[in-house]
C-alpha positions in Angstrom: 0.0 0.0 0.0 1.0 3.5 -1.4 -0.7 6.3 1.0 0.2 9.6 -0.1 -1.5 12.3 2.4 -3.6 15.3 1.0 -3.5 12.8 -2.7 -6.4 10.9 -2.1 -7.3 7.7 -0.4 -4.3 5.2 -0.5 -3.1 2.7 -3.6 -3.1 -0.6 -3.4 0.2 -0.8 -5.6 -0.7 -3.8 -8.7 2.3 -5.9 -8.8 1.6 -6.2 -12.6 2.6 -2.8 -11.9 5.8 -2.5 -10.5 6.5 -5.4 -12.7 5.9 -2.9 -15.8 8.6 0.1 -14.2 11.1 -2.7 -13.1 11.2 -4.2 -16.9 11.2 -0.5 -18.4 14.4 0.1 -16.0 15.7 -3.1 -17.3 15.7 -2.1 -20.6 17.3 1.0 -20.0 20.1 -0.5 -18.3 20.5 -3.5 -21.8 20.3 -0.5 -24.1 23.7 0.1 -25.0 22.9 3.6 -25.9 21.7 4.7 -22.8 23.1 7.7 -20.7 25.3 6.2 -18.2 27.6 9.8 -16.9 29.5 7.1 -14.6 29.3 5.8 -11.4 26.2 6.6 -9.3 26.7 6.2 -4.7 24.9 3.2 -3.8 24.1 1.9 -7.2 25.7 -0.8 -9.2 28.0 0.4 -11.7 27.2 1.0 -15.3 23.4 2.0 -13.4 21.8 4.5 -16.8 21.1 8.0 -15.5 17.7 7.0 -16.1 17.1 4.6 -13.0 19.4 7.2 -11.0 16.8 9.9 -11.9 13.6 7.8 -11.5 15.3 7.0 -7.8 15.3 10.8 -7.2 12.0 12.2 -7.8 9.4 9.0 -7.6 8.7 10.5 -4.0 8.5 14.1 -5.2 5.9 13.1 -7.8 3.2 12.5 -4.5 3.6 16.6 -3.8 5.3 19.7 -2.6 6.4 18.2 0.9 4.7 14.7 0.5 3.8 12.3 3.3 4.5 8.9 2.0 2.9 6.1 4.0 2.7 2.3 3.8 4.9 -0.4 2.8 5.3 1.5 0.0 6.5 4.3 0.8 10.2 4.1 0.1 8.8 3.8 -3.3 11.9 4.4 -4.9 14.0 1.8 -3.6 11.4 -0.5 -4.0 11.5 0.1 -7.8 15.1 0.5 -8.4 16.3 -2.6 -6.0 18.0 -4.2 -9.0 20.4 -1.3 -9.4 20.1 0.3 -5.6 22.5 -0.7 -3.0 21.6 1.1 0.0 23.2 0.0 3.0 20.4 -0.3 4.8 16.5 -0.5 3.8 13.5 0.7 4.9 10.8 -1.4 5.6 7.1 -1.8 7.8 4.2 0.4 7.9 6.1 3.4 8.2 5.8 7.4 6.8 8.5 9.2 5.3 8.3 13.1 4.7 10.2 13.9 1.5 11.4 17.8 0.5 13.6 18.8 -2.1 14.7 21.9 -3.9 12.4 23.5 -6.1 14.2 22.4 -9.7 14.3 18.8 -9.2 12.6 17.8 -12.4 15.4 19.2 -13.9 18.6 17.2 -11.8 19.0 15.2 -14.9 19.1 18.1 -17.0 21.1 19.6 -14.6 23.7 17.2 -14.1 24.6 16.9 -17.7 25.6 20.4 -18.1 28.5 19.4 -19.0 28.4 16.5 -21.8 28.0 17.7 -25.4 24.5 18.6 -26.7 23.2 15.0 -27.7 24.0 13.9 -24.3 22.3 17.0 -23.1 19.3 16.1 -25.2 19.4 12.6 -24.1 18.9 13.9 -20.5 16.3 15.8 -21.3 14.7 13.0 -23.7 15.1 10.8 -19.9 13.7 13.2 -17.7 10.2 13.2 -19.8 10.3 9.5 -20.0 10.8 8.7 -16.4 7.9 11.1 -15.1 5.7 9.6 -17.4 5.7 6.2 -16.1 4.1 7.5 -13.1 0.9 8.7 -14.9 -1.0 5.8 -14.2 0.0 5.7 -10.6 -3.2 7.2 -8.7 -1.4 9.1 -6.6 1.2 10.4 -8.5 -0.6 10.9 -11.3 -1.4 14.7 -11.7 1.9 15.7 -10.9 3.1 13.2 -13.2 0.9 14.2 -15.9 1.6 18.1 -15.3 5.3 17.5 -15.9 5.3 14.7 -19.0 3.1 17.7 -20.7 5.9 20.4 -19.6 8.4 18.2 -21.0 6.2 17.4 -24.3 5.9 20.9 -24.9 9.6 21.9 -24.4 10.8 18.6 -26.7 8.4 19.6 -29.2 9.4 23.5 -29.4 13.2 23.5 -31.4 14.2 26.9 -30.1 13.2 25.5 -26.1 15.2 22.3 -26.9 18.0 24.3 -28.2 18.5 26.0 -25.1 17.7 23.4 -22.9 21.2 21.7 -24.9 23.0 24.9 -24.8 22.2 27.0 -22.2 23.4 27.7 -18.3 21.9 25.9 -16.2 20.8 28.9 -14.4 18.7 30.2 -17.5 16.9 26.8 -18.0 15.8 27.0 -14.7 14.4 30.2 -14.6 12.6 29.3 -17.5 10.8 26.1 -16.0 10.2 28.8 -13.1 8.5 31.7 -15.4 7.5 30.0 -19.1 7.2 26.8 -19.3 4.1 25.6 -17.1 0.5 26.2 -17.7 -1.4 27.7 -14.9 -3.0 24.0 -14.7 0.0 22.8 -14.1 1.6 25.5 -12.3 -1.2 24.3 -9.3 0.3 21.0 -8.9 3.1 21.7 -9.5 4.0 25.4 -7.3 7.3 24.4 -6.2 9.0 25.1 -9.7 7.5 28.4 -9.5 10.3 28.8 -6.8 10.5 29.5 -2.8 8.1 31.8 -2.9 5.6 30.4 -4.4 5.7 27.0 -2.8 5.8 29.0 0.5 2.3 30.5 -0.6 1.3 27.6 -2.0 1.7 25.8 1.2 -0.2 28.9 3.3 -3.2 29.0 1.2 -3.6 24.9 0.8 -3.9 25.4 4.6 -6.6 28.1 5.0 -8.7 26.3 2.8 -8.0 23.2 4.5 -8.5 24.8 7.7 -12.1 26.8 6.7 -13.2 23.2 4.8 -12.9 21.0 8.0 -14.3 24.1 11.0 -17.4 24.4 8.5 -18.2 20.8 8.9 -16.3 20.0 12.7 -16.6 22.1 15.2 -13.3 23.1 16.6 -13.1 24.4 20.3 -11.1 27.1 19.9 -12.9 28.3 16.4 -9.8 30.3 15.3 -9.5 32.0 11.9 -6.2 31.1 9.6 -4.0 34.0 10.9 -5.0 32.2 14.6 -4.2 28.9 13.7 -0.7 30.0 11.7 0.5 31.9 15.1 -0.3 28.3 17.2 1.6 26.3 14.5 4.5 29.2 14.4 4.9 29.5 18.4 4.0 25.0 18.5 7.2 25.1 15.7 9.2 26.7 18.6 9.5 30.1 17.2 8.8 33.6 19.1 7.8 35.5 15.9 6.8 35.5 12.6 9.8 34.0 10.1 10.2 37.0 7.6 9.8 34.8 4.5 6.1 34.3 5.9 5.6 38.1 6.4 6.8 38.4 2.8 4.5 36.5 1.6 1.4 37.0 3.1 2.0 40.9 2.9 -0.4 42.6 4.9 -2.2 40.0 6.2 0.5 39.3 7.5 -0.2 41.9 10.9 -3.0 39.7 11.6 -0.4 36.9 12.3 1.3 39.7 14.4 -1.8 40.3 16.6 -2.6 36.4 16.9 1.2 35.6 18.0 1.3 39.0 20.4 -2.3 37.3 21.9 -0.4 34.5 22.6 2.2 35.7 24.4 1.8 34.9 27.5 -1.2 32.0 27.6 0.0 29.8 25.0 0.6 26.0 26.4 1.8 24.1 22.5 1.0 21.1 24.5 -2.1 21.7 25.3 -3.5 23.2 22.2 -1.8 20.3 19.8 -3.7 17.7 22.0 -7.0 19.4 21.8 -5.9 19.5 17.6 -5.6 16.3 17.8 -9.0 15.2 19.4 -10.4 17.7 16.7 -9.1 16.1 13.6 -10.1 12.7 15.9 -13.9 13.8 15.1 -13.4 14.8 12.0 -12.5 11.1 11.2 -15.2 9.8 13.2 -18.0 11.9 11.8 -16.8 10.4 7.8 -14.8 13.7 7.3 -11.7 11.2 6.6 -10.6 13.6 3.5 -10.9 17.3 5.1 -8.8 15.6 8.0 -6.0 14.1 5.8 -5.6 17.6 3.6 -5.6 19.7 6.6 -2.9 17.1 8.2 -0.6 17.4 5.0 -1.2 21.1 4.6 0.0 21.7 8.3 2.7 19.1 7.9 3.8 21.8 4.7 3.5 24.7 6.6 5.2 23.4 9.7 8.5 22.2 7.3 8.4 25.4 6.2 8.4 27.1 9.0 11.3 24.7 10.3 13.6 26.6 7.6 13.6 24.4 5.1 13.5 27.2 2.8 16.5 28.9 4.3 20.0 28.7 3.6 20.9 26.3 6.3 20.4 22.8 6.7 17.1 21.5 8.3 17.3 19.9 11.9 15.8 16.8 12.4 13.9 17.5 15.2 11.7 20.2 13.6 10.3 17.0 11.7 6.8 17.1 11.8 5.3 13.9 14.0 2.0 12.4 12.4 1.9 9.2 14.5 -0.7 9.8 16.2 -2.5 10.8 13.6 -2.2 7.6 11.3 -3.5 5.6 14.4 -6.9 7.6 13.9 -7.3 7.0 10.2 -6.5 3.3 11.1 -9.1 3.1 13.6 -6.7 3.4 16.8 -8.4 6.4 18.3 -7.4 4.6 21.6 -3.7 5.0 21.4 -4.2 7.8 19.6 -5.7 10.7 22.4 -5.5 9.0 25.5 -8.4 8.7 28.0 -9.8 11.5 28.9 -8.0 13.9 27.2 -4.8 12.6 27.7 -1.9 11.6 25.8 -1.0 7.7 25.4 1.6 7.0 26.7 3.4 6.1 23.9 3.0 9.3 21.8 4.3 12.7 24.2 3.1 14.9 22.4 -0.1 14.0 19.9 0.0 15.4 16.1 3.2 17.1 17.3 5.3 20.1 15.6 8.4 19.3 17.5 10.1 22.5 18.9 13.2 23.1 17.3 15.4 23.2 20.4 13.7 19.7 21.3 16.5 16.7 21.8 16.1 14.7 18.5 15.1 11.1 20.8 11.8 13.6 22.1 10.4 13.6 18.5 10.6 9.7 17.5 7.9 7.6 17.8 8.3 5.3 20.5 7.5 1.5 19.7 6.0 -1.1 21.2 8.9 -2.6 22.8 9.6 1.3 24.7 13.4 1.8 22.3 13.2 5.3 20.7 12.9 4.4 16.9 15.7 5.8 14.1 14.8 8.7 12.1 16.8 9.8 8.9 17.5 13.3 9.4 18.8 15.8 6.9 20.1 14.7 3.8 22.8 17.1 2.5 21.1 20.1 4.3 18.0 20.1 1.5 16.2 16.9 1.6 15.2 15.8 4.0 13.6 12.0 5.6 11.8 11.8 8.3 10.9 7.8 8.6 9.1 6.6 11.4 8.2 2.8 11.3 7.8 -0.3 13.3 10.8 -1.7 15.2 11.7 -4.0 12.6 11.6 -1.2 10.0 15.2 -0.6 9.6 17.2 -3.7 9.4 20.5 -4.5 8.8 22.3 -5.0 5.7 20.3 -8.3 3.7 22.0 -10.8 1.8 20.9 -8.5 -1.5 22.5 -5.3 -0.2 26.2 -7.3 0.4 27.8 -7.0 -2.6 31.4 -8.0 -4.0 33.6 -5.6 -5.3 32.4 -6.3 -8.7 29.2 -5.7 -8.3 29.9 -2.5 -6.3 33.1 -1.0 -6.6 34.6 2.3 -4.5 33.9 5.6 -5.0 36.1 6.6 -7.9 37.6 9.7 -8.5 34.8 11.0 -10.6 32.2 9.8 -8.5 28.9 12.1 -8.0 28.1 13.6 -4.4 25.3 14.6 -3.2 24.1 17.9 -4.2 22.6 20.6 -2.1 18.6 19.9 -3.3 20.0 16.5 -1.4 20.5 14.2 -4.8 23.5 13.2 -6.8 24.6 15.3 -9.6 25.4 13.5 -12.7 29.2 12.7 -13.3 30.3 14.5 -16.2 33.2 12.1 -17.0 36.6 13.6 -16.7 36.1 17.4 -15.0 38.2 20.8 -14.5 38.8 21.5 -11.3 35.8 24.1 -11.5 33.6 20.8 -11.8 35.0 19.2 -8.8 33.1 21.4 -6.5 30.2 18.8 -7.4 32.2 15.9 -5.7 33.9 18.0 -3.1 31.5 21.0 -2.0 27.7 20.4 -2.6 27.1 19.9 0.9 27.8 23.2 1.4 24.6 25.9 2.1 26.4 28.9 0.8 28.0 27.2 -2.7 24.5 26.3 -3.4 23.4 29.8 -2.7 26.1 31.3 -4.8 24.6 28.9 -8.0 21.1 30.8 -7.4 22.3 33.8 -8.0 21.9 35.1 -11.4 24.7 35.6 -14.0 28.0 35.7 -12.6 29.1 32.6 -14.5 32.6 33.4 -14.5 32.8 34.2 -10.7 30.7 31.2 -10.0 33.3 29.0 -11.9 36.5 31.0 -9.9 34.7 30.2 -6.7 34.2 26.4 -7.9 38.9 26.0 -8.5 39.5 28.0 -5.3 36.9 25.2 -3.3 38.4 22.3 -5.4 42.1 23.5 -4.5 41.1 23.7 -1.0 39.7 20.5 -0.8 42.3 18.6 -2.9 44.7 20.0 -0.2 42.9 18.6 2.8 43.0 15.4 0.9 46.4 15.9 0.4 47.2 16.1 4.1 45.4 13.2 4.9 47.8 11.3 3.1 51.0 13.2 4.3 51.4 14.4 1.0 52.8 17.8 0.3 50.4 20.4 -0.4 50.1 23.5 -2.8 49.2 26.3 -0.7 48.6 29.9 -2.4 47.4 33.0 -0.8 44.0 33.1 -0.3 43.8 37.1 -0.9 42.1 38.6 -4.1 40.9 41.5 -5.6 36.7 41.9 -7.0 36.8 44.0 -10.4 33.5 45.3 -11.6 30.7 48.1 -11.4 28.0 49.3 -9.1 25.4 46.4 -8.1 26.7 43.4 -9.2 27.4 41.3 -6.1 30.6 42.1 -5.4 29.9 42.2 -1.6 27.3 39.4 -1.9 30.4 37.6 -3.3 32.3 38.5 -0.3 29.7 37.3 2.3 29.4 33.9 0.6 33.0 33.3 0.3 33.4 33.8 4.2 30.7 31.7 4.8 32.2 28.6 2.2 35.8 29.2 3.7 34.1 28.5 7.2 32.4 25.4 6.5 35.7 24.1 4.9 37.3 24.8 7.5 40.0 27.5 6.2 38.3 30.3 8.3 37.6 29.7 12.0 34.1 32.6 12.1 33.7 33.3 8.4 32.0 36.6 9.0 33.0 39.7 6.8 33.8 43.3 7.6 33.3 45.8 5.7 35.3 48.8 5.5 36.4 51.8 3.2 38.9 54.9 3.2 36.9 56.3 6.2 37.7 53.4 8.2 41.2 52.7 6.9 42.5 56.2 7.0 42.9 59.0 9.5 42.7 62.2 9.6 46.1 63.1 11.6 49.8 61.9 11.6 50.4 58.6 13.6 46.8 58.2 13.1 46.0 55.8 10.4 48.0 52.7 11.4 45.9 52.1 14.7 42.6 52.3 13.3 44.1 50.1 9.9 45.0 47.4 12.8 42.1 47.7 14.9 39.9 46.7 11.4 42.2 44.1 10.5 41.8 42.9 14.5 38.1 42.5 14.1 38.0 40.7 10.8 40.3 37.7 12.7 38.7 34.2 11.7 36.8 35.9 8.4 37.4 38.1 5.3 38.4 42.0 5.5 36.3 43.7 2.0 37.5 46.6 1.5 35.4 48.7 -0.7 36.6 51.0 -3.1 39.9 50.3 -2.3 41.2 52.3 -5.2 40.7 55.2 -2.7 42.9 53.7 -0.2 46.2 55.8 -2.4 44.8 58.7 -4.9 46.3 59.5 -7.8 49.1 62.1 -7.8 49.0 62.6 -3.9 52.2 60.9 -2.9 52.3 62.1 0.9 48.7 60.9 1.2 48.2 58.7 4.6 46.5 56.2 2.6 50.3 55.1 1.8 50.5 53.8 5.7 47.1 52.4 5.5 48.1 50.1 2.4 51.8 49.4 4.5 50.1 48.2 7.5 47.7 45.8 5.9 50.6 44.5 4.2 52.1 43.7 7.0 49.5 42.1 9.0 48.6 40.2 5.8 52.1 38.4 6.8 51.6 38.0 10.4 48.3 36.5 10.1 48.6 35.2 6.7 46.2 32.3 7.3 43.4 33.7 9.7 42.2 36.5 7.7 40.9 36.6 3.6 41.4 40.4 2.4 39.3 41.8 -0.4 39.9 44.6 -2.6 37.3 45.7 -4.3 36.6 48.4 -6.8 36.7 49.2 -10.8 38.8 47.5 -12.6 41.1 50.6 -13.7 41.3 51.9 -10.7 42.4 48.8 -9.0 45.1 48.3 -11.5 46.8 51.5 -10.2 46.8 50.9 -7.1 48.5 47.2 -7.4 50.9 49.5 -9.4 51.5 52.1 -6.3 53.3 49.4 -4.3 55.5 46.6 -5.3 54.5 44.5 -2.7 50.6 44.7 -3.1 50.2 42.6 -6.6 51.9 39.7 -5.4 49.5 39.3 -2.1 46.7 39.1 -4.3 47.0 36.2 -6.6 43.7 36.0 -7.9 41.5 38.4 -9.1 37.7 37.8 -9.7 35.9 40.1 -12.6 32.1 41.0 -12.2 30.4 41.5 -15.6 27.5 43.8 -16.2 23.9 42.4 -16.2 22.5 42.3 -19.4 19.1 43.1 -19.7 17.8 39.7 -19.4 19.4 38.8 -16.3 18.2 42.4 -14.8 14.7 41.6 -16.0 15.2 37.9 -14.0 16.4 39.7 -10.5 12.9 42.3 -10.5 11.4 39.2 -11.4 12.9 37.2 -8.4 13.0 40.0 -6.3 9.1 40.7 -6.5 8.3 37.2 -5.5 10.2 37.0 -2.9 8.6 40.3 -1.6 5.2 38.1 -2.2 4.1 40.7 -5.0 2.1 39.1 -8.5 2.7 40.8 -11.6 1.8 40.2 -15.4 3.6 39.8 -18.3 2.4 43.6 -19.3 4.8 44.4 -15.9 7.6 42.8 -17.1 7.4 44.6 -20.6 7.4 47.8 -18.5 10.4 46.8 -16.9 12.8 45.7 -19.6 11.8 49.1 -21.2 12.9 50.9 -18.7 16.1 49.5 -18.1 19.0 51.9 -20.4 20.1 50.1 -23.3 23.7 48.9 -23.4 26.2 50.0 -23.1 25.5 51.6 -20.0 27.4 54.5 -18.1 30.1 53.6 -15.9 28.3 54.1 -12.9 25.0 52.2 -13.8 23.6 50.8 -10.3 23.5 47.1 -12.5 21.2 45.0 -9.5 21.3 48.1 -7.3 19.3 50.0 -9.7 16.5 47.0 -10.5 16.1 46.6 -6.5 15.7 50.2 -6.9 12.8 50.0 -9.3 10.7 47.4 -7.6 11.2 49.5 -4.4 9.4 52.7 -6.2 6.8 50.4 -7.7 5.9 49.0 -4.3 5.8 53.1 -3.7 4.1 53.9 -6.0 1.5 50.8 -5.6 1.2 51.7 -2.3 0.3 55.8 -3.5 -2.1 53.9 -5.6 -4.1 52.3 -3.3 -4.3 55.1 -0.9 -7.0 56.7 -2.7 -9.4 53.9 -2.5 -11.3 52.9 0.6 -9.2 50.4 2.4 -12.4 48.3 3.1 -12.7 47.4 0.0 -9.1 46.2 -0.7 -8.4 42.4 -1.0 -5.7 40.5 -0.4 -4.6 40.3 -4.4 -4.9 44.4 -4.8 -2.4 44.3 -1.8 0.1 41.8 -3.8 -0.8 43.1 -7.3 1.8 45.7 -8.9 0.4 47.2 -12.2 2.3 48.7 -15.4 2.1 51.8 -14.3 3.4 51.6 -10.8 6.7 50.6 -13.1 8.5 53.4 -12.9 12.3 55.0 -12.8 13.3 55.3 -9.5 13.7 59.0 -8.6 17.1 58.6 -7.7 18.1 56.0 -10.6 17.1 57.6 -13.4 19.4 58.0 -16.3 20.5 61.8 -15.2 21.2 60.9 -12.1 23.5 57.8 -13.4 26.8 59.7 -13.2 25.6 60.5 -9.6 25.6 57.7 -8.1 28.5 56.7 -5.2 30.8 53.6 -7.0 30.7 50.8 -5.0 29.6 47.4 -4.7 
């Protein structure tokens, strides 16, 4: 049995079934013309990329966050067990709760970036072909049909192939996230919209879930959505609002406010998530068995969400929402389920729980029969994440099918796939730069994968990718006692105004921390003003005190050209430049220094001292955003802020952006952060002169073409204005 919550009632899997998928895998693997990138972790060697992909997203296909049930609901393993070696399985009447990053139709795609184009075709070709044998599978089946028709579409469009076999990465994703989806198939599919959109995806599935079951089951309490999101925020373990939320739900958001202020001081999570419990316990007994299930898997959503799964970190394992006692109502176990009398059996703390996130991870497992504190898979690569909860016998040791010789599964070699950071393996690319190795060697890193979202940047993005493969290379290196190459870690950022120079900076320092090079990884920030004084003997002490504070992280200095002017030779900028220098030497490996500024300028001032080029060894050039890419960060930016928008907006928008080429101070993301930030103005002028009664939630999110404006202070006059910087 398949039991996907919030998809229906469960699936009695056919055996004729899984025969079918197992054979179709089977022929993949005989085809000799199959993709096989190399060796997969876990699987058997020569394993195609097509059973490696179907492994990945056969428990994404049940939903946005799914709850998989039953002894089914490792589904992937169970389909893929003649290529799968995991070293241990998954077994019994267990859930798992699945999450993964927003583009993981595309990880096959993805992780063929690198072959040549009929290899990059043949991924795509895959990708379709997997999701489509799930189209018969009831509970996968909409999703599954959504995305074969995606696919269908893009393989039968040349110009979308083309750039699906020739484009970045990031460009193919961002147009799965804006083009390629119906609005059909945009609802089952909201994820691929991006973080934003799955977020409000998630919010709304849950007042509707929430106003569905209170019309037909009394709840005690009676509380509206922004009511019930406050008890799941503060039951979550969190004080306030998370901002992402807030962004989202704009202004309705301060009704959240006043719900979690009410709470304040007469909230027991306890309490209220037993009485929850006994509520959806009547739904179930009164034949509402369906509201109950989609208001358990929407709160289950919401509650993963609010856990930070859409954050930059990874997710804890005990923030994993705990729906025991919830499957023993739907099986009829209302018993074990609530207690007597209110109370909790004693076998389940805390009933329907949302685990605090400061909880010890043995408070949120499921205790069995037998009184042992059952295993849980927590986070997988920081991004995906299993939460299995199953009988004692569940998880068993290795069987006679999972021991395998060396032939059938050899070590990792040294192009073997790691995990990436949406918590699957990206596709070996046979031999690889040392750009490429940050695949094997880095994706389990939060910030690298941050530094892909960004958009553009390719050639910085590929700079960071050496610097972590030379790092990590080294520590292999030591491990061995072999002899490592060391270079100075030091480098100068070359571009305009707004194109993530600092952003750059913030990332690196948090990379070089989780590698292990820096011991805080944070970044200060400075410029002439902080570098520089004002009097003789002055300038040295407040140079060192700066340097001081950036021990353990990276010292950016902006602008640094300012640092020595041109044709000033008695300037005390000449001691400020000595002095770091010099401490560059005494602390060579506990701080990361930054120069940062236009490329020109930077050049001179390498040139004003003989010792300054050779500290910086590398040098990392930010290109201008073309208009596309500036179009894409309004575009990102706006949902993130929880705004809607046609596709008349985004024609306003690329019309006001100057055509290239640009003046030398063009603001680049600065300026586009700027525009959405005057049409939110000017939006918010808008609707100022209607009655606020009669505003609804959309008018609130809703930006119109002519709220797209130039913002006062960015518009093309006012270009040669603007402060350089970063």
């Amino acid at each position: 049995m398949l039991d996907v919550l919030g998809a229906g009632q469960p699936w009695e899997v056919p055996d004729e079934w899984v025969g079918g998928v197992r054979g179709q895998l089977r022929a993949w693997a005989d085809d000799a013309g199959a993709l096989r990138p190399g060796v997969f972790p876990e699987f058997v060697v020569g394993t195609p990329a097509a059973v490696w992909f179907l492994h990945q997203v056969a428990p994404l296909l049940g939903g946005w966050i799914p709850v998989l049930r039953g002894e089914y609901a490792d589904l992937a393993a169970v389909l893929t067990r003649d290529f799968h070696r995991a070293p241990v399985r998954l077994g019994g009447d267990g859930y798992v709760v699945r999450v993964a990053a927003g583009d993981w139709p595309l990880l096959a795609v993805g992780g063929a970036r690198g072959f040549n184009e009929e290899g990059r075709r043949q991924a795509l070709q895959l990708s379709r072909d997997v999701v489509s044998l799930f189209v018969d599978a009831p509970p996968l089946a909409a999703r599954a049909r959504a995305l074969t028709s995606a696919f269908d579409r893009v393989l039968g469009d040349r110009e979308a192939t083309r750039m699906h076999v020739q484009a970045d990465y990031e460009t193919i994703v961002q147009f799965w996230q804006t083009a390629v989806l119906s609005d059909a198939e945009r609802a089952v599919l909201p994820e691929l919209a991006g973080p934003a959109a799955a977020l409000q995806y998630s919010l709304e599935a849950l007042r509707e879930a929430q106003a569905e079951l209170s019309a037909v089951v009394a709840d005690d309490e009676a509380v509206e959505f922004p009511q019930l999101l406050a008890r799941l925020i503060r039951a979550t373990g969190l004080k306030s609002q998370p901002p992402t939320v807030g962004q989202v739900l704009g202004i309705a958001g301060w009704d959240v406010e006043h719900a979690l202020a009410e709470l304040r001081d007469r909230f027991d999570p306890q309490v209220w998530l037993r009485r929850n419990t006994e509520w959806l316990e009547r739904a179930v007994a009164q034949g509402q068995r369906m509201p109950a299930r989609s208001w358990a898997a929407a709160a289950t959503r919401v509650s993963v969400h609010l856990a930070g799964v859409l954050e930059n970190g990874p997710w804890p394992e005990p923030e994993v929402p705990d729906l025991s006692a919830f499957f023993r109502i739907l099986d009829g176990d209302s018993d074990s389920a609530a207690g007597t009398a209110g109370q909790p059996a004693a076998a389940t703390p805390i009933p329907l729980a949302w685990a605090s996130p400061t909880t010890d991870a043995t408070d949120v497992h499921e205790v069995s029969d037998g009184g042992v504190p059952e295993p849980a898979v927590g986070a997988v690569d920081g991004a995906e994440v299993d939460d299995v909860r199953h009988s004692a016998d569940a998880v068993s040791e290795p069987t006679d099918d999972v021991r395998q010789s060396p032939d059938a599964v050899s070590e990792p070699a040294d192009d073997v796939p790691t995990p990436a950071h949406d918590g699957t393996a990206a596709l070996a690319t046979g031999p690889r730069s040392e750009g490429e190795e940050l695949a094997a060697a880095g994706n389990d890193i939060g910030a690298l994968a941050e530094l892909e979202a960004l958009v553009g940047l390719e050639t910085v993005k590929e700079s960071v990718r050496r610097m972590v493969a030379e790092i990590k290379t080294n520590q292999r290196r030591k491990e061995f006692g072999l002899p490592t190459q060391e270079r100075a870690r030091h480098m100068v950022f070359v571009g305009k105004p707004g194109t993530a120079k600092t952003t750059i900076a913030r990332l690196l320092g948090r990379i070089y921390k989780e590698l292990g090079v820096l011991e805080k990884g944070h970044v200060v920030e400075v410029d002439r003003s902080d570098l520089v004084g004002s009097a003789v003997g002055s300038t040295a002490p407040m140079t060192a005190a700066k340097f001081r504070e950036a021990l353990g992280g990276v010292l950016f200095v902006d602008e640094a050209y300012t640092l020595v002017p041109e044709n000033i030779p008695g300037d005390f900028g000449h001691e400020a430049v000595a002095t770091l220098l010099k401490m560059m030497e005494d602390y060579r490996d506990e701080v990361v220094v930054i120069m940062a500024g236009y490329h020109r300028e930077i050049q001179r001032l390498m040139e004003s001292n003989t010792g300054l080029a050779s500290r910086f060894p590398k040098l990392l050039a930010f290109s201008e955003y073309d208009t596309d890419q500036l179009v894409a960060i309004f575009e990102l930016q706006a949902r993130q802020k929880g705004m809607i928008f046609t596709d008349e907006v985004m024609k306003v928008v690329r019309r006001i952006i100057p055509p290239a080429p640009r003046g030398h101070n063009f603001g680049n993301g600065r300026f586009i952060r700027n525009v959405l930030e005057e049409a939110i103005s000017n939006q918010s002028t808008r609707l100022a002169l209607r009655d606020p009664d009669t505003l609804t939630e959309r008018d609130l999110r809703e930006l119109l073409p002519e709220d797209i404006k130039p913002a006062a202070s960015m518009r093309a006059e006012d270009y040669l204005l603007q402060r350089p910087g970063t």
